[in-house]
C-alpha positions as CSV (number, residue, x, y, z in Angstrom):
1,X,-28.4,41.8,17.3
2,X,-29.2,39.3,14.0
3,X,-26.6,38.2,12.0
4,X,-27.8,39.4,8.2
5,X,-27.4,37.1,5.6
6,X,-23.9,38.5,4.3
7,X,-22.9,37.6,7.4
8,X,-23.9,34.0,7.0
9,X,-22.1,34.4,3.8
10,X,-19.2,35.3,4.7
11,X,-18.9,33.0,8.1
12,X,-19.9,30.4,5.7
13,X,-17.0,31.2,3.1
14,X,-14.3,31.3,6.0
15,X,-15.5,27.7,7.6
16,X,-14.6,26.6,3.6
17,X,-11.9,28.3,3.6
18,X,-10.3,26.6,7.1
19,X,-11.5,23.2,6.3
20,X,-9.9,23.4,2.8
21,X,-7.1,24.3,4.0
22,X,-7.1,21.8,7.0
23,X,-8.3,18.7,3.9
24,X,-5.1,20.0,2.2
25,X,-2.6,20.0,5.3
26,X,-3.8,16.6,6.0
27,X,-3.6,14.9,2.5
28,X,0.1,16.2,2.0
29,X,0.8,14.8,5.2
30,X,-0.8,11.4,4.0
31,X,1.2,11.9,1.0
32,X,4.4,12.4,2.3
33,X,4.0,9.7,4.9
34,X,3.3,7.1,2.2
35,X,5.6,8.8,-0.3
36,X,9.2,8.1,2.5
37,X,7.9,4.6,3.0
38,X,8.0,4.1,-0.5
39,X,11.1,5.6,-1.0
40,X,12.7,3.8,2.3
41,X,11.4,0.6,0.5
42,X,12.9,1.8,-2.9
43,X,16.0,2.7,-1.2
44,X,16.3,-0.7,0.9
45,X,15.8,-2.4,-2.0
46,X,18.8,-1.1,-4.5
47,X,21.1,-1.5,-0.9
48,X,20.0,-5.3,-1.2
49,X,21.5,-5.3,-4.9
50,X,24.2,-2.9,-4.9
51,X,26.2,-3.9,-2.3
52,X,26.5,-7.7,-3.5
53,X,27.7,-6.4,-6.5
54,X,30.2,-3.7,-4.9
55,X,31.4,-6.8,-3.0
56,X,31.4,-9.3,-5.4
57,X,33.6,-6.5,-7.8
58,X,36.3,-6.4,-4.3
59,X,36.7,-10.0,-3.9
60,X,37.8,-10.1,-7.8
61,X,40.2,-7.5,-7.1
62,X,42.1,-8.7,-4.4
């Protein structure tokens, strides 16, 4: 039994299909890996000036 060439076609459209789907599942992994260290960093960093001031604002208090 030959494979005719709509069945090419159509094995061919479903490999796209799986590895466009498998390209997108890995570059929003990428993405979101990248985008938490940035905001981690982001985060770290307003800790580092907010809470200087937030004790800088007790001291004057009491």
């Amino acid at each position: 039994m030959f494979a005719t060439p709509s069945t090419y076609d159509e094995d061919f459209k479903l490999e796209l299909k799986e590895l466009r789907i498998a390209l997108h599942e890995k570059l929003f992994c990428e993405l979101y890996t990248a985008w938490t260290k940035l905001l981690s960093e982001y985060v770290s960093e307003i800790k580092e000036y907010v809470t200087p001031c937030k004790l800088k604002s007790l001291s004057n208090i009491v």
